[in-house]
C-alpha positions as CSV (number, residue, x, y, z in Angstrom):
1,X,74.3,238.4,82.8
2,X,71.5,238.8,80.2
3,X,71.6,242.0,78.0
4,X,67.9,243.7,77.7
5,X,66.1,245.5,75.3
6,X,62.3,247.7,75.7
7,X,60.1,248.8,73.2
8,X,58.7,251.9,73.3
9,X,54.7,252.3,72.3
10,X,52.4,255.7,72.4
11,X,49.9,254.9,74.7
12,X,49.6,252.6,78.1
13,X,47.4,250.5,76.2
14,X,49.1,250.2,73.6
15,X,51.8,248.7,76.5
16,X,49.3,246.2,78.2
17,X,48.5,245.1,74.5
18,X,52.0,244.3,73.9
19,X,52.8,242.5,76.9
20,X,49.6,239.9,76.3
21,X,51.2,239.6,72.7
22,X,54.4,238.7,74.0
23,X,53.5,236.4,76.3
24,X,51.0,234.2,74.7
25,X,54.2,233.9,72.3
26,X,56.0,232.6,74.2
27,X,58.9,235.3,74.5
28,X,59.8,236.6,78.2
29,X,58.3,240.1,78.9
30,X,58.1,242.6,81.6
31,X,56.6,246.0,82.1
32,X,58.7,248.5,83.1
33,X,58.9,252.2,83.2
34,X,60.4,253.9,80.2
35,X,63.9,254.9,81.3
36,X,64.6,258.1,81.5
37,X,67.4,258.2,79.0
38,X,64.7,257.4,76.5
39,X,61.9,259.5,75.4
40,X,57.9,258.0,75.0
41,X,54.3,259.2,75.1
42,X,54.2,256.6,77.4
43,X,55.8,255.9,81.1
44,X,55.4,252.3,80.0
45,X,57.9,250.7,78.2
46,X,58.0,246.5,77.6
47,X,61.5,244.9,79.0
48,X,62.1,241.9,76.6
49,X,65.9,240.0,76.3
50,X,68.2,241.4,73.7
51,X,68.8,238.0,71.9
52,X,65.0,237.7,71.4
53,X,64.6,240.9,69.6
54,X,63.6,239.8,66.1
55,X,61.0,237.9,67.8
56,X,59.5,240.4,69.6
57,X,59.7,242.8,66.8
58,X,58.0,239.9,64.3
59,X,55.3,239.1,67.0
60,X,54.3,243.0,67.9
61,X,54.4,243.7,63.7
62,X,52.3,240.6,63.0
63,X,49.4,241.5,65.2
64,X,49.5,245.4,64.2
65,X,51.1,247.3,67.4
66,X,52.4,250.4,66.5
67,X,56.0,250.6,67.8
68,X,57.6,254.4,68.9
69,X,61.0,251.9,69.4
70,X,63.0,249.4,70.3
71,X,66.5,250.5,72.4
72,X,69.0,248.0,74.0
73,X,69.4,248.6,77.6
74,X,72.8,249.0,78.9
């Protein structure tokens, strides 16, 4: 069973920027709400899989996306 991660931005937009970012990478990405364990500005949180997560993080840093977090789903 794969293990999943989310990152948590500020702003829906912020979300839909992320997700294009992810996927014209390459790296598997879903939008999700934020769980409720976790606390956000926004209800939209990006679903990516655990073992990619320096990935993700190197990608969203590169092209500027402010992150509020990243947490590992279990």
């Amino acid at each position: 069973m794969s293990e999943y991660g989310v990152v948590l931005v500020h702003t829906t937009s912020a979300a839909l920027r992320g997700e294009k970012i992810l996927q014209q990478t390459g790296l598997t990405v879903k939008l999700i709400p934020v769980p409720r364990e976790l606390s956000s500005d926004c209800g939209i949180a990006l679903r990516f899989l655990w073992e990619e997560r320096e990935a993700v993080e190197d990608a969203l840093n590169a092209a500027g996306l402010e992150i509020a977090g990243v947490h590992r789903l279990t």
